[in-house]
N, C-alpha and C positions, 0 to 999 in steps of 0.2 A: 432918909429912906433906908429903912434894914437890907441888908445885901444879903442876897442866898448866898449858904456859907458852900464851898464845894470841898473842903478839908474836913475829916472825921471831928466829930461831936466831943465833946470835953463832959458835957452833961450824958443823963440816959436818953438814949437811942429810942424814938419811939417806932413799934413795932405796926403792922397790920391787926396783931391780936388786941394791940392793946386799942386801937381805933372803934376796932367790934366793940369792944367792953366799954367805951368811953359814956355808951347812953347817954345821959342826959347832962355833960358836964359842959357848961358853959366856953366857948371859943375865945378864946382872948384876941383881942384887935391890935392889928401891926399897921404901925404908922406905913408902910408900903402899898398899905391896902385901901387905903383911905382916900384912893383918886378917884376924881369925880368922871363917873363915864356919862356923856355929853353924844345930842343927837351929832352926828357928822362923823364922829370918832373912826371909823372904820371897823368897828364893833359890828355893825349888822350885817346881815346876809339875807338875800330873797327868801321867796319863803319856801318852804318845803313838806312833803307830807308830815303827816303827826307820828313823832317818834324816827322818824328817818333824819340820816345825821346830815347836816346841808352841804351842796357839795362845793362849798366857796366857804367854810366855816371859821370865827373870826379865830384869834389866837385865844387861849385861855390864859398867858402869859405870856407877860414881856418878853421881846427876843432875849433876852440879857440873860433872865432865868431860866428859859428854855433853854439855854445852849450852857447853863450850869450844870441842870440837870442831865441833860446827854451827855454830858464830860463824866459826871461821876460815873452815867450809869455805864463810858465805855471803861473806866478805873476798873467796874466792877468785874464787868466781862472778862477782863484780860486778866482778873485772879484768879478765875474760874480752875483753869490748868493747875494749878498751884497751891489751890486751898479751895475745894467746892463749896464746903460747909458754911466755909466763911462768905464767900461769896452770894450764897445762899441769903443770907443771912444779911446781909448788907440790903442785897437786895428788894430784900422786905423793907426794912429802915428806909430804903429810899422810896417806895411805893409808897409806903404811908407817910412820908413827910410829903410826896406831894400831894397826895390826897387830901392831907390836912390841910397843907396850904391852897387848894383847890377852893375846899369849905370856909378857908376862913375870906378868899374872898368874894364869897356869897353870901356868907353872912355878914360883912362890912357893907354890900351893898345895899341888901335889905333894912339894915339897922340906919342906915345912911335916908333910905327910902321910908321907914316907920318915925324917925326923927322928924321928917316934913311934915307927916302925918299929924305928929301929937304936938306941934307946936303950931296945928291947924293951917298950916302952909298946905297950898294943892301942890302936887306933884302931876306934872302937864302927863297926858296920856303918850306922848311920844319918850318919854322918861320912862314909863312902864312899856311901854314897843318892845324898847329895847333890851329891857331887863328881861320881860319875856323873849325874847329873840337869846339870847345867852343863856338862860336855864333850858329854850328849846333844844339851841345846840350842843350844848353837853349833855342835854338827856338824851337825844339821837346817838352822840357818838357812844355812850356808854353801850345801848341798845344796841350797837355796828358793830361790838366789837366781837 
């Protein structure tokens, strides 16, 4: 499993701009992302108006990564005083990496979901529930926010 890193990048930093400009560039697949979400999971929520964000909504990330990414972002905060620009700027970096990693596990899902597809495998309607159930709830919360 790739571990989110919570220590500054060795590599380029990717930005929010550079996410905008990304169009059409293919996602590369991390072995992190590649777990099978499974009816039971704890993944779903009742259901809820269309485009409202549900109000039991499941995690988008492991607690693990979650609480990597609120560490850097409290690292960030408390630069704030001491270096704005930079902090600024961090900022961004870490927005758009989790954005990225947001997308990329939705796009592992689906590719995971068009695999069954094209090796004529059904993929049971309660497999799509849920997958719809997860793009619902992050389309609502984006809309909430």
């Amino acid at each position: 499993m790739t571990e989110l890193r919570t220590e500054p990048h060795e590599e380029e930093e990717l930005s929010t701009a550079d996410m905008a400009a990304a169009g059409e560039r293919p996602i590369p697949e991390r072995d992190s992302l590649k777990k099978e979400i499974k009816p039971g999971d704890g993944r779903s929520e009742a259901p809820t108006a269309p485009g409202a964000a549900p109000a039991h909504a499941a995690p988008l990330f492991h607690e693990q990564d979650a609480q990597a990414f609120r560490s850097r972002w409290d690292t960030i905060q408390t630069t704030f005083v001491d270096n704005p620009r930079q902090a600024v700027e961090q900022a961004d970096h870490l927005v758009a990496e989790t954005i990225k990693r947001l997308a990329d596990m939705f796009a592992q899902e689906r590719s995971q979901l068009e695999q069954q597809w094209s090796r004529g495998g059904d993929v049971s309607t309660e497999d799509l529930r849920i997958a719809l159930q997860r793009y619902r709830s992050f389309f609502g919360r984006l809309l909430s926010l």
